[in-house]
N, C-alpha and C positions, 0 to 999 in steps of 0.2 A: 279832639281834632276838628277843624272846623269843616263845614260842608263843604267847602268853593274848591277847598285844597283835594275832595274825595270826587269832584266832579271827572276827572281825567281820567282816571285810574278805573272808577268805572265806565265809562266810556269808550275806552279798549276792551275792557273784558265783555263787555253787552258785541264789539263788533268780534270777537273772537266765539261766543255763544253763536252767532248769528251763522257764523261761516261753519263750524262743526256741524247745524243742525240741517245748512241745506245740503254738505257733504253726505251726511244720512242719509236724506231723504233721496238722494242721488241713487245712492246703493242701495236702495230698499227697493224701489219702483222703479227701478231700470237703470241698465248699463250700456252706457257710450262706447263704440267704439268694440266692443267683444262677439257681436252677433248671438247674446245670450237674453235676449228683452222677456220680461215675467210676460205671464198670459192673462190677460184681462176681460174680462166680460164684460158685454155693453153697458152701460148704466149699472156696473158693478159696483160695491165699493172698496174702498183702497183694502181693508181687512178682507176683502173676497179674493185678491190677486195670491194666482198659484203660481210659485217658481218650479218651474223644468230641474229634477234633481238628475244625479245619473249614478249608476249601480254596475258592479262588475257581477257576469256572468256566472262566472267559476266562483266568485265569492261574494255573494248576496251581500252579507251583512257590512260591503264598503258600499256608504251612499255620500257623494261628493256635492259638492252646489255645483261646479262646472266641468264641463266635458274634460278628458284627461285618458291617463292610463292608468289601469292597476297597481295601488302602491305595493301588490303582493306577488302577483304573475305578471304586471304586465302588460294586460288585456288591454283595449279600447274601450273605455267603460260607454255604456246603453242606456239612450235613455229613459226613465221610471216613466210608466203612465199615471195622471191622477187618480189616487184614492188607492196607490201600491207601495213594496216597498217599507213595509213595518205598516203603515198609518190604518187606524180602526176608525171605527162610527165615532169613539169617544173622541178623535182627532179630527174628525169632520163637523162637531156640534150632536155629537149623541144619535144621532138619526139612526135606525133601526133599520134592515132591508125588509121589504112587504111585498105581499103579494099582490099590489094592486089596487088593493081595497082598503091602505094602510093600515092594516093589522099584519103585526110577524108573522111568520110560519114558526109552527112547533115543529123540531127538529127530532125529540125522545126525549123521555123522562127521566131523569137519575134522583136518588136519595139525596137529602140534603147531608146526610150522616156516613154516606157510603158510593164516594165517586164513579166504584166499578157497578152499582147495583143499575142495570140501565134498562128502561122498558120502552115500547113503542106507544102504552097505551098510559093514562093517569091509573093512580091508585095509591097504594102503601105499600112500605118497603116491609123486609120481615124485622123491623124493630118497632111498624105501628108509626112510622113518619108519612106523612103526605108527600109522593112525589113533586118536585118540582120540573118544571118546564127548559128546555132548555132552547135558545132559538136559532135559526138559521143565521150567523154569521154575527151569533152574540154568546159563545163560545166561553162566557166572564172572563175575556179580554186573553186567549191564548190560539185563536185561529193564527194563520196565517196564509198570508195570499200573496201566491208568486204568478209573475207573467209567461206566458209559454215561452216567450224566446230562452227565460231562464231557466224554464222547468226544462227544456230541451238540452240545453248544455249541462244541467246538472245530471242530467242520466234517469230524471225518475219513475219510477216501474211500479203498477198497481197490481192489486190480487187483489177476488173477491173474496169474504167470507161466506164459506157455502159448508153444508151437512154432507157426510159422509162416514164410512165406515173406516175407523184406523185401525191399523194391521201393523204388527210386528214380529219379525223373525229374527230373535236373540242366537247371537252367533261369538260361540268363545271356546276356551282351552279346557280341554279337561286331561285329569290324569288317573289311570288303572290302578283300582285298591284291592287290597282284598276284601272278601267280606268274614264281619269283623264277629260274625256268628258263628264262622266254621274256623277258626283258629283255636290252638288244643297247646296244651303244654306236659310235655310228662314227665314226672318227678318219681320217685321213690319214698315210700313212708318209712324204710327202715332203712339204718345204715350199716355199710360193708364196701365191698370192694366191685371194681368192674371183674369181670373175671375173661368175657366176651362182649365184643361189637358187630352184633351180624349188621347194621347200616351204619357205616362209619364217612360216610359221604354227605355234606351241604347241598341241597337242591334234591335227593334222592326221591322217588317216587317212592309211598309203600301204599299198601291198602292193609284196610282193620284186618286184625288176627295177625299180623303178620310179625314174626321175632322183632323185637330189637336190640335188647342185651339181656346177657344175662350178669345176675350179681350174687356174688358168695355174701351173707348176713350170717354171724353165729347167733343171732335171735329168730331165725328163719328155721333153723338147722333144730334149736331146740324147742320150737315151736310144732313142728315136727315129729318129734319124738312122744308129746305130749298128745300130741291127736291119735301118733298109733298105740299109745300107753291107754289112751281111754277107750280106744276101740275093742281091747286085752280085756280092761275090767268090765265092760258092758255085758260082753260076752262070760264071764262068771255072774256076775248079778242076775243074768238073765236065769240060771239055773235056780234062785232061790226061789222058796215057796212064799216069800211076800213081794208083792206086786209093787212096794211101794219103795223096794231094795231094787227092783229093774227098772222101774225107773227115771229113779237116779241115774243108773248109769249112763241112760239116755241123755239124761239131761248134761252130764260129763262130757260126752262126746261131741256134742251140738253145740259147747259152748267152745271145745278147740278147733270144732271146724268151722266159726263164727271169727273166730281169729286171726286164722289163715286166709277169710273172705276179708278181712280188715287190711291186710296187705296185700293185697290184689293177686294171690293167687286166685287161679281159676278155678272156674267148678271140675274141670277135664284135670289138672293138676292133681286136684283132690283127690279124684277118684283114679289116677292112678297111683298116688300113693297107699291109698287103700290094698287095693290090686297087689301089688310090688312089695309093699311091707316094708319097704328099704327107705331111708332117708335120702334124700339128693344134698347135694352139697350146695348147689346153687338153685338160683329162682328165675328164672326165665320171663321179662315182661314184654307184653306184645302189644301193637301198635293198634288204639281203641277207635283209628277212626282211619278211613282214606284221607291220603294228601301230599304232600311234599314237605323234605325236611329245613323250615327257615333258618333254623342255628341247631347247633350240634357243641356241647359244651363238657363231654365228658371225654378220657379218653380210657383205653386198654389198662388194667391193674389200678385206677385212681379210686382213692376211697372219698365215698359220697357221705351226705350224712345225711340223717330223714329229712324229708321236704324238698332238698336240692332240687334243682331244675335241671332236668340230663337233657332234654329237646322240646323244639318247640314246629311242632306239625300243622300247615296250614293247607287247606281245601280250595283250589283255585275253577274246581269245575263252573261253577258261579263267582263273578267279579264285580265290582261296585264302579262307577264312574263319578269322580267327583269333578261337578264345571262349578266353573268360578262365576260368579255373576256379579255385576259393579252395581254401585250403590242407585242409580239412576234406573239401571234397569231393573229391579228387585221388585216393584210393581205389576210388571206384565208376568212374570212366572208364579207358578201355583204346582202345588201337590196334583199328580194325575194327568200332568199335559205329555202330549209325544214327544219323544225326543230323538234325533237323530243323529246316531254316533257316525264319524268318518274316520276312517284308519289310513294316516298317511303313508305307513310301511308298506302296506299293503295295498297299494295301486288303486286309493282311497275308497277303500271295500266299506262298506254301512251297514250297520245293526239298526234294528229300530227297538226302543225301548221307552217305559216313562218316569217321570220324574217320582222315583218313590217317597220323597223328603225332601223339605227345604232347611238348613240348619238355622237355630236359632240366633247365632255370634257371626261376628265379621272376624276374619283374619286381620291380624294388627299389622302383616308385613305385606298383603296385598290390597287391603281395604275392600276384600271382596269377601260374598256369601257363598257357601258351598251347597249345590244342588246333589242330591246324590241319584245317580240311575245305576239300575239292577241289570244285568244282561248273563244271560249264559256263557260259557266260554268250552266249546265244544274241540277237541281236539287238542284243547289247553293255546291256541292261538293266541289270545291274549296276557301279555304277560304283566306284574304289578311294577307300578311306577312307570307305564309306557304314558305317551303323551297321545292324547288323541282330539278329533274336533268332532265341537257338539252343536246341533243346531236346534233351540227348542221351538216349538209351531205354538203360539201362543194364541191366548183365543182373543177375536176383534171387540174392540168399544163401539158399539153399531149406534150411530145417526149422532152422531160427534159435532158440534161445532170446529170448526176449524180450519185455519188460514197458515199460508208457508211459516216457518221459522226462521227466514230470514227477516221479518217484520219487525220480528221480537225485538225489545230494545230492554238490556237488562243495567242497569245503574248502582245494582248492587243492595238497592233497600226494597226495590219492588221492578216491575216489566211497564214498559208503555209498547204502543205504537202510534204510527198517524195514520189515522183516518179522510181518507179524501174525501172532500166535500163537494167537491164539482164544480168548475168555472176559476181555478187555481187556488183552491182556498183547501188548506189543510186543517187538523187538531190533534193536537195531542191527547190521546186516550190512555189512561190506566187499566189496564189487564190482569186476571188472574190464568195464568196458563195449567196445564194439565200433564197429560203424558205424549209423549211423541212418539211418531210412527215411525216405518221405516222410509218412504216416501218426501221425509223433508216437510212432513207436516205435521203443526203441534195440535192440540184441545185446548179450546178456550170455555173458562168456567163462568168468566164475569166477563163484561166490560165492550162487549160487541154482538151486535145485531145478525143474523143474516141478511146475505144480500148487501151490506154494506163495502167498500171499497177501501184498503188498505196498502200501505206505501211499501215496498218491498226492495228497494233501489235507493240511495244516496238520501235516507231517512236519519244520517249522520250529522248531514249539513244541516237537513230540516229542525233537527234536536239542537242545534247550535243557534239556529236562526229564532226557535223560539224560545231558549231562556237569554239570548239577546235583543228580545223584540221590546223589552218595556225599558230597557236601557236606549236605545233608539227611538221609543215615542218620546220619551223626556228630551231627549235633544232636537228633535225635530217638533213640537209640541211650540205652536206661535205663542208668542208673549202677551198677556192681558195687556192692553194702554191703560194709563192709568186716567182717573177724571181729567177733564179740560178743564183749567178755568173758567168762569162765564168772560170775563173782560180780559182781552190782550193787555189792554194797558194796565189793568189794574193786576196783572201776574208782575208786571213787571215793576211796579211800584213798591208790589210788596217783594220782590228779589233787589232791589236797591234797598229797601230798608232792613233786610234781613243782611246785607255786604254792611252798611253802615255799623249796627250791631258789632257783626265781625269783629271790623276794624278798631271799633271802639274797646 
């Protein structure tokens, strides 16, 4: 294509370049007509001009170039002072804040290996790494700094971290057991018939010695017969003149009244059979301990067979308390603390008692540990399976770090909080927390100083604002220019010969 015929063509497109770049520069360094003009320093350069952004209140993280309303509430958006608003040192040209003397302030030391490990002075961490320094408002790029008008609409509320003593008083359900030491079962070793039921009642009180049936056995009756047959021939052997023929007959005797000890006849039994000479037809078993009767399984004429289980007698003078304890609280309780039972039947009357035992296993269908406490039960007032409340006096964590729980910020892989830094500048800190009080306040193990200042109010938005702060410096983050030409004319000599090109 020949030149003469390319001179037009570029011609327009040079006044078409020309008109877009002073439209630019128009909207870069000032606006006609809006009452929005950048702010310029005297003898400034054109890269030194800061434009007026504006920010809603209620919602930090909207920053607009011109005045307006909240695309989200509404609001009249406010507007940013320089060097607010997301923008860091590395958005100002890297400048560090100094005391004065242009050296940083050290702010604490953390491990390069272990974010929560934080100290006030240098040293090594416990894996032998060299502290590093961390500095006042150089945070590696996660401070944030809000203006008060906005820290006041947001609601935000500090606490200090300070030492103290944490206390807690575990307060839960428990319910009346028996104990599991004085439960008795009584059975019979031979088998036969009921023949009587001197306690034929569930719930019945007895005390030891006391009847409770008797039962016909024809293995009774001839066991029986064998004891007073050997008592017969003891008494002839005794007459001979060898000592070694009497006895025997001892030995005979001792061995059918060894027997009759085998089936829990008694020694009073025995020796009135002796006495009487007469066989009984039944056997009489009586009740080996005090207590009441929990089941009753036999009745009047039923034939039993050896081992049956005829009742089961249980001892409620002493009762067990079992409290349920959640898996959180299972820390503050221990073997040997006091415990204080309340009886809501009873116009919430209190035993004092202590924790005799912590169980090993959690229940699968409450997720909870069972505590067990011992208490008397005097008058039998107490009955088993009643519900009662327990409060245990747990002993204090003395000189505790620790800051409200409302700070806490848990994310689900680990806790942070923020940290106020003073002059509206925040940080996000990584914590390792501990046990809680009753009070509203946690133990902190890692990650905070005394004496430092912590955000306990609208620490939500704050968490929002700072994993959107770096998505914010990138948009707001001014553009390198790139070289200038040396020669005006010679850019454009070589932008006509690079269209030529094109064309061709």
């Amino acid at each position: 294509m020949s030149r003469k015929y390319l001179k037009v063509p570029l011609i327009i497109l040079g006044l078409m370049i020309a008109l877009a770049g002073g439209y630019f520069l128009v909207r870069t360094f000032g606006q006609v007509g809006n009452g929005t003009e950048p702010v310029v320093k005297e003898g400034a350069e054109p890269s030194e001009v800061e434009k007026t952004r504006y920010t809603c209140g209620m919602h930090p993280f909207i920053i607009l170039d011109e005045p307006g309303t909240c695309p989200i509430c509404g609001m009249n958006l406010t507007p940013l002072k320089p060097g607010t608003g997301g923008e860091t040192q590395a958005a100002k040209g890297g400048e560090a804040e100094t005391d004065g003397g242009g050296e940083r302030r050290v702010r604490h030391w953390i491990s390069p290996m272990d974010p929560t490990y934080v100290r006030e002075e240098p040293g090594k961490d416990y894996m032998g790494h060299d502290l590093v320094p961390v500095y006042e408002n150089g945070g590696g790029g996660s401070e944030i700094t809000i203006d008060p008008v906005t820290m006041q609409n947001m609601g935000i509320r500090t606490a200090p971290v300070t030492r103290q003593d944490l206390h807690r008083e575990v307060r839960t359900v428990g319910r009346i057991g028996f104990e599991e030491s004085k439960q008795y079962m009584v059975n019979s070793k031979i088998g036969g018939w009921i023949e009587r039921l001197y306690v034929n009642q569930t719930g019945q009180l007895v005390k030891k010695g006391q009847p409770l049936l008797e039962i016909y056995s024809p293995e009774l009756v001839a066991a029986q017969q064998e004891y007073l047959l050997a008592l017969g021939h003891r008494d002839e052997l005794k007459k001979s003149s060898f000592a070694e023929i009497g006895a025997g007959g001892d030995r005979l005797v001792e061995a059918a009244r060894q027997r009759l000890r085998y089936w829990d006849i008694s020694a009073k039994q025995i020796k009135q059979l002796e006495q009487s000479g007469r066989v009984r037809k039944t056997m009489t078993l009586y009740s080996p301990f005090n207590g009441i009767v929990m089941e009753k399984k036999v009745l009047e004429g039923m034939n039993v067979m050896p081992g049956m289980e005829l009742m089961q007698i249980s001892d409620i003078s002493r009762v067990w308390v079992y409290a349920d304890i959640y898996e959180y609280e299972l820390p503050w309780v221990k073997q040997g603390q006091q415990a204080i039972v309340e009886f809501p039947h009873a116009a919430n009357k209190t035993m004092k008692g202590k924790v005799a035992y912590v169980y090993p296993t959690v229940e699968p269908m409450t997720r909870t540990v069972q505590a067990r406490i011992e208490l008397p039960n005097p008058g039998l007032e107490l009955k088993p399976e009643m519900f009662v409340n327990v409060r245990l006096q747990t002993e204090p964590i003395m000189d505790a770090l620790t800051i409200p729980i409302d700070a806490v910020l848990n994310s689900g892989t680990g806790q942070h909080v923020f940290v106020a830094l003073g002059d509206g500048k925040f940080e996000p800190r990584t914590v390792t927390t501990g046990l809680q009080g009753s009070d509203g306040r946690v133990q902190i193990l890692s990650g905070l100083n005394d004496g430092e200042e912590v955000v306990t109010s609208a620490q939500f938005l704050l968490d929002s604002e700072s994993k959107l702060r770096e998505a914010i410096q990138k948009m707001l983050a001014p553009k390198q220019p790139g070289p200038a030409p040396d020669d005006e004319h010679e850019g454009h000599d070589m932008q006509e010969e690079d269209l030529e090109r094109l064309f061709e």
